[in-house]
C-alpha positions in Angstrom: 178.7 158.3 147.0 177.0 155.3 146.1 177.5 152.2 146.9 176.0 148.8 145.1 176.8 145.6 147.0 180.8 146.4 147.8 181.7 148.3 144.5 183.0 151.3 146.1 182.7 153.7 142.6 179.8 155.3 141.7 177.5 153.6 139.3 174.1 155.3 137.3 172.1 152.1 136.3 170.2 151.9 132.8 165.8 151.8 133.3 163.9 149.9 132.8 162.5 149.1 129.5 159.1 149.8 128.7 158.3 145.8 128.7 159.6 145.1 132.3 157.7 147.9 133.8 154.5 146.7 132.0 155.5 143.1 133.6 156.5 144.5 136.8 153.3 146.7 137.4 151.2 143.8 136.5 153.1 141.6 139.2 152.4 144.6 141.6 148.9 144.8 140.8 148.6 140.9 141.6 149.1 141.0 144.9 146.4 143.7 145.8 148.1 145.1 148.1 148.2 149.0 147.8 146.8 151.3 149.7 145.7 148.2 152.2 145.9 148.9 155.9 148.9 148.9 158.3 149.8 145.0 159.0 151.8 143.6 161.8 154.0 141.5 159.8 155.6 143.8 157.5 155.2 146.3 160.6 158.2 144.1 162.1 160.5 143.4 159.4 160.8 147.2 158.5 161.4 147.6 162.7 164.1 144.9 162.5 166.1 146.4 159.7 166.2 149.4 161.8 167.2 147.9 164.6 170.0 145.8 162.6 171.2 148.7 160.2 171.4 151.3 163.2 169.0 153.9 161.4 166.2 156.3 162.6 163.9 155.3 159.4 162.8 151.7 157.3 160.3 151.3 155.1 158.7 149.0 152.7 158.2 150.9 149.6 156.3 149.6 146.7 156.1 151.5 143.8 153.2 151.7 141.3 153.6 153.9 137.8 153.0 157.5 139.9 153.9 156.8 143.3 156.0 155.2 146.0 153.6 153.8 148.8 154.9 152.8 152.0 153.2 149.6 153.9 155.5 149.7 156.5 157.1 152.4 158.2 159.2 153.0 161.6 158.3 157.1 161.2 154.8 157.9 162.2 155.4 161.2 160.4 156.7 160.0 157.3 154.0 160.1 154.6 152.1 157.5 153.5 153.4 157.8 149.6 155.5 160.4 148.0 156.2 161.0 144.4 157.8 158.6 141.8 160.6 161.1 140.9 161.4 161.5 144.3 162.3 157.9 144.9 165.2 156.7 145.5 163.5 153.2 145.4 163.2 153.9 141.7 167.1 153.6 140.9 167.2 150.6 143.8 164.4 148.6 142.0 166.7 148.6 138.5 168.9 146.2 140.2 169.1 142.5 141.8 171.0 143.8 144.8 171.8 146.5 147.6 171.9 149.9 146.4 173.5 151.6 148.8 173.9 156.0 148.7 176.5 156.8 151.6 175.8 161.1 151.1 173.0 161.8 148.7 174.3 165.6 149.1 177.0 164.8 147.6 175.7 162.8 144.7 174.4 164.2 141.6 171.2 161.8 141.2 169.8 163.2 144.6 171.8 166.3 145.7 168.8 168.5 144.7 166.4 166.2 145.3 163.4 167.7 147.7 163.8 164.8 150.3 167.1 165.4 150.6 167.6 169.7 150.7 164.1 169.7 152.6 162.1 167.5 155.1 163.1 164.8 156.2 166.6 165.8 154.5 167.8 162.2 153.5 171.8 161.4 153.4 172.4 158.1 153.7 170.0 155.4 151.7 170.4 151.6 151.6 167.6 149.7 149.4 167.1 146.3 148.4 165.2 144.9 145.9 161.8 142.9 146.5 162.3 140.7 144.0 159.2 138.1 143.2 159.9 134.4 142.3 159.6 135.4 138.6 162.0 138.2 139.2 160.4 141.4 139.0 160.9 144.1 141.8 157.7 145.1 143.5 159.5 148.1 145.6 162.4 148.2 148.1 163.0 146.9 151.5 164.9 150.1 152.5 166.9 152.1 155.4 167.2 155.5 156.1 169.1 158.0 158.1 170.0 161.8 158.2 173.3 162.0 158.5 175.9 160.1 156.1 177.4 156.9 156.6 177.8 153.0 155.3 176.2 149.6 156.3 178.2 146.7 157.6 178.7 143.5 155.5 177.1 141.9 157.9 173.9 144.8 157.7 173.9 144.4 154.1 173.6 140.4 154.3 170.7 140.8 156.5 168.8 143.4 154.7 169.2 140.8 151.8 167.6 138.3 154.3 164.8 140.6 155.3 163.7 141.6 151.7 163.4 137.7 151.4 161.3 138.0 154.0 158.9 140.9 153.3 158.5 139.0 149.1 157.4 135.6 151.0 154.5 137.6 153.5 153.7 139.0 150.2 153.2 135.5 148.8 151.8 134.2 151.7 149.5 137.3 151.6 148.4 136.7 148.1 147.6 132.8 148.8 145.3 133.8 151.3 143.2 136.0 148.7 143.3 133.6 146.1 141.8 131.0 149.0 139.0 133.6 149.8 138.1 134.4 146.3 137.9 130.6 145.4 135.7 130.2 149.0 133.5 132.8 147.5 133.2 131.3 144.1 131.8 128.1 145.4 129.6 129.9 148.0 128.2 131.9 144.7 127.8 128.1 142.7 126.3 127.0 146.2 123.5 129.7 146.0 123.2 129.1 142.6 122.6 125.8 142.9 120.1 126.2 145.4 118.3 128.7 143.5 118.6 126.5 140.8 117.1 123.4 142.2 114.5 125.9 143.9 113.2 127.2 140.4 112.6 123.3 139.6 111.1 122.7 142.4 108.9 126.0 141.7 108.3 125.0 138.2 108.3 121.2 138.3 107.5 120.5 141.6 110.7 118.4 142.6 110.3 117.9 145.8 114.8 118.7 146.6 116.5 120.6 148.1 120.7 121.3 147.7 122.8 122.0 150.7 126.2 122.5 151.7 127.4 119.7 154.1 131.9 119.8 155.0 132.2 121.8 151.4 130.1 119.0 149.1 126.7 119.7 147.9 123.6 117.4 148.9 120.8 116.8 147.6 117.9 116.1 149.8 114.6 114.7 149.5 111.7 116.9 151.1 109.5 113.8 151.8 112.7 112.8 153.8 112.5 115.3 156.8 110.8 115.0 159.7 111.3 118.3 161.5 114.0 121.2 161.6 116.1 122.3 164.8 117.3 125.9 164.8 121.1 126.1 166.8 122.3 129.7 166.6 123.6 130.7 163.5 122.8 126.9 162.1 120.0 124.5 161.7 119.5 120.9 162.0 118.0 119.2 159.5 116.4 115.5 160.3 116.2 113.8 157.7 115.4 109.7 158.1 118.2 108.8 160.6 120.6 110.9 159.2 121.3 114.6 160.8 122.3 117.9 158.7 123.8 120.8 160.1 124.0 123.7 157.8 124.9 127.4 158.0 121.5 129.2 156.9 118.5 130.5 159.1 115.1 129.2 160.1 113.2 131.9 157.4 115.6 130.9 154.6 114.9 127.5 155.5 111.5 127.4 155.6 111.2 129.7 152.3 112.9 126.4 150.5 110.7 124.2 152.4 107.3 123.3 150.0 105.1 125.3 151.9 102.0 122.8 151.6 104.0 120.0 153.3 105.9 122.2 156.3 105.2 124.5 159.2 106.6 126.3 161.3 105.5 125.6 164.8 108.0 127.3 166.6 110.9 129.8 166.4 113.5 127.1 166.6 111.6 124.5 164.7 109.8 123.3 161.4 108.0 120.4 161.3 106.5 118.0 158.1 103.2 117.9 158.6 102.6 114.1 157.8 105.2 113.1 161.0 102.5 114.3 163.4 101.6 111.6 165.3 99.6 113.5 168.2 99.1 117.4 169.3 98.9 117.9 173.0 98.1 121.4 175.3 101.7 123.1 174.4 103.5 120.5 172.3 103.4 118.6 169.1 104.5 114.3 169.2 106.7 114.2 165.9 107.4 111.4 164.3 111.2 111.3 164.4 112.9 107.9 163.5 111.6 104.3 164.0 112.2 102.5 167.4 114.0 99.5 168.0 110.7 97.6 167.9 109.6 98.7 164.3 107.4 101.7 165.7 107.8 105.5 165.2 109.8 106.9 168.0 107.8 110.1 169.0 109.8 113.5 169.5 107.5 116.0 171.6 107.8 119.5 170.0 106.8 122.6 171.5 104.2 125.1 169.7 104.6 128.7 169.8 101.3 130.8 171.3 102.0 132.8 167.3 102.4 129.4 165.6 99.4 127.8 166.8 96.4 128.8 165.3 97.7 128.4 162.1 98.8 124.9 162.8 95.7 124.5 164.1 93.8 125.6 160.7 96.2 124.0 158.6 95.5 120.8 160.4 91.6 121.0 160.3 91.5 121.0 164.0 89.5 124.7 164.3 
């Protein structure tokens, strides 16, 4: 018997036409979500329709033009898709509400159907449509069990609920990529942008770089900094008495750096050589921002044993 909403006769509902699928495949795709890994959110709401409808199985079933994929499943051993023509998700999907199957033995649509005369041998079905704000349905939000037997008004409202529930994780879901892939977009314009400027620099001897500072791009004069600080996975950038901190490394750094202006001195720093005031046994005196009085205010550097001799040449000092 089957069973849609509380209409008690059974019912065969027309396809879909060859438009809606088109539209409803696309919607699927949009979401990039099959064949993605097990997630705990979905992982719940296909446990609590279990619980709720009393049955051994739930799953969230999403169906592409070949297949039914499960993302969520309370059966470790059911499969991870099965066959379109198998589906009983394909006759739920044709809908806007429960579709309900009390004894798929019984009922001509499934009787010989391989789920139901072999493994896991399927009687009872109950599938509701995951409906997206435009209206097409992406899959099912469904329960299972092997023997026959009926939801509960009160099941059947909360399955309603739950299938709510599963569409807006799947929005949610979506958001998120759409965030990532616009985060990666401006990192790509961000690199492009420093390439850019580089290649002018390289070309016309612009003495700027670009960074990234809280999402906005900066341009910064060269002749501006003093010295830069490595800190982890960032760098401090001096520049007059303001203070960068961007996400890049001390090589990529210095590679953007005009190379007859800067040094590297150190593993955690780069210095300009015009802001050196004084070189002692182990340390450079940098010239980092004026004093109260008018005067440079010195900043004492070390020099790295590697670093040295080079400094050393560059300076004239050897």
């Amino acid at each position: 018997m089957l069973l849609e909403e509380t209409t008690s006769s059974p019912k065969v509902q027309a396809s879909l036409s060859r438009a809606q699928e088109i539209r409803r495949l696309t919607a699927l795709q949009s979401y990039e979500i099959l064949d993605t890994a097990q997630e705990t959110a979905f992982d719940d709401l296909a446990r609590l329709a279990s619980i709720i409808c009393n049955t051994p199985i739930s799953l969230v079933s999403l169906l592409d033009g070949e297949r039914q994929w499960f993302k969520a499943c309370t059966d470790q051993n059911w499969p991870a898709s099965t066959p379109r023509e198998l589906a009983f998700c394909q006759h739920a999907i044709q809908g806007r509400t429960l579709y309900e199957v009390e004894d798929a033995a019984c009922h001509p649509l499934f009787e010989h159907n391989q789920l139901v005369t072999g493994e896991p041998n399927m009687r009872f079905y109950a599938g509701y449509p995951l409906l997206t704000p435009q209206g097409d349905a992406l899959g099912t939000l469904c329960v299972i069990d092997t023997v026959p037997r009926r939801l509960t008004d009160g099941q059947r409202d909360a399955l309603a609920v739950l299938s709510r529930e599963v569409v807006a994780h799947l929005e949610l879901r979506r958001a998120r990529l759409e965030l990532e892939q616009e985060r990666r977009k401006l990192d790509d314009l961000l690199r492009l942008a420093n390439g850019t400027a580089e290649s002018l620099y390289l070309s016309k001897s612009q003495n700027e770089i670009f960074i990234k500072q809280d999402s906005k791009l900066l341009r910064l004069k060269t002749a501006d900094i003093r010295y830069v600080e490595a800190l982890g996975d960032y760098v401090n950038i001096y520049a007059g008495p303001e203070r960068f901190t961007i996400y890049s490394t001390m090589k990529e750094l210095e590679a953007r750096l005009p190379a007859r202006d800067f040094a590297r001195v150190h593993r955690k720093y780069i210095v300009r050589l015009d802001r050196i005031i004084a070189i002692e046994s182990d340390a450079l005196l940098v010239e980092a921002d004026r004093g109260a009085d008018g005067g440079p205010s010195l900043l004492p550097v070390p020099i790295g044993n590697s670093f040295k001799a080079g400094l050393l040449s560059r300076l004239n000092l050897v």
